[in-house]
N, C-alpha and C positions, 0 to 999 in steps of 0.2 A: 504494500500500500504506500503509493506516495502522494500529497498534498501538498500544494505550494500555501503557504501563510503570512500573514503580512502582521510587522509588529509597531507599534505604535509609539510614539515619542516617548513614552513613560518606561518602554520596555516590554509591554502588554499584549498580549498575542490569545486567542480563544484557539483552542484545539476544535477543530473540525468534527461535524455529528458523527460518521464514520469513523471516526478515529477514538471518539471517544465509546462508541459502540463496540469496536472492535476488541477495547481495553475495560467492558465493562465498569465505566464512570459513568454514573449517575447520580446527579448534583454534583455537591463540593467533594473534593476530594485532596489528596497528596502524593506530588509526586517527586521524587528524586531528579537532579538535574547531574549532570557530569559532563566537563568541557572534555573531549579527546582529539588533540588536534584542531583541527577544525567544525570539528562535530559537539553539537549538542544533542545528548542525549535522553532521554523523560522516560524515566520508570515511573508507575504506575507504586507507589509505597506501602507495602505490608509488610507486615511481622512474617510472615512467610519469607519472605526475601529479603528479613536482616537473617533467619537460621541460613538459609540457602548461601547464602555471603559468608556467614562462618564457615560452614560446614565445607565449600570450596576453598577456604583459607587455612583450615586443618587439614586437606587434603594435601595443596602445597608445602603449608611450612608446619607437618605435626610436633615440630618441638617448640614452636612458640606457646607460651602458657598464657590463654586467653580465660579470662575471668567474667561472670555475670555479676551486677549488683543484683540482689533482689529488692525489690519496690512492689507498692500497693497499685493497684486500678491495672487498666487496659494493658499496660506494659509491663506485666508482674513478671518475667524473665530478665528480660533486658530494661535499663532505661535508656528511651528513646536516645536523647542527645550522646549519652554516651558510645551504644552501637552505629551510630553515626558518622561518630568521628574516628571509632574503632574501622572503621570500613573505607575511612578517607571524605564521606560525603558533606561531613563539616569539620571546622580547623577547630582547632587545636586551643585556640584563645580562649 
């Protein structure tokens, strides 16, 4: 699937109905962004795919000692901000 999209002074861009149909979005939602190169890239964000992120990361490097916090609510495995930036998708600040 590809769609040309036009983005706006502010930086703002609407993902096309097709595309968000494709990615199963409806209403608001979240997604991960990743510069590679010249590409920008938009996953579609779930807890599904911060495990999927480890578990390829333990695949490559099994002697790195990767830790979970545990925390209450929605994110009782991981917290968010934190497997985030464990994964590269937010810094470090």
């Amino acid at each position: 699937m590809e769609e040309t999209i036009k983005i706006d002074r502010q930086g703002r861009t609407v993902l096309p109905k097709d595309v968000r149909i494709a990615l199963g979005i409806e209403g608001e939602a979240e997604m991960v962004c990743r510069v590679v190169g010249n590409r920008v890239i938009l996953e579609k964000f779930s807890m599904d795919s911060i495990h999927k992120a480890f578990t390829e990361l333990e695949e490559i490097a099994p002697s790195l000692e990767l830790d979970a916090a545990k925390v209450e609510g929605k994110d009782k495995y991981f917290e968010r901000e934190y497997a985030l930036r464990k994964i590269g998708v937010r810094g470090t600040s």
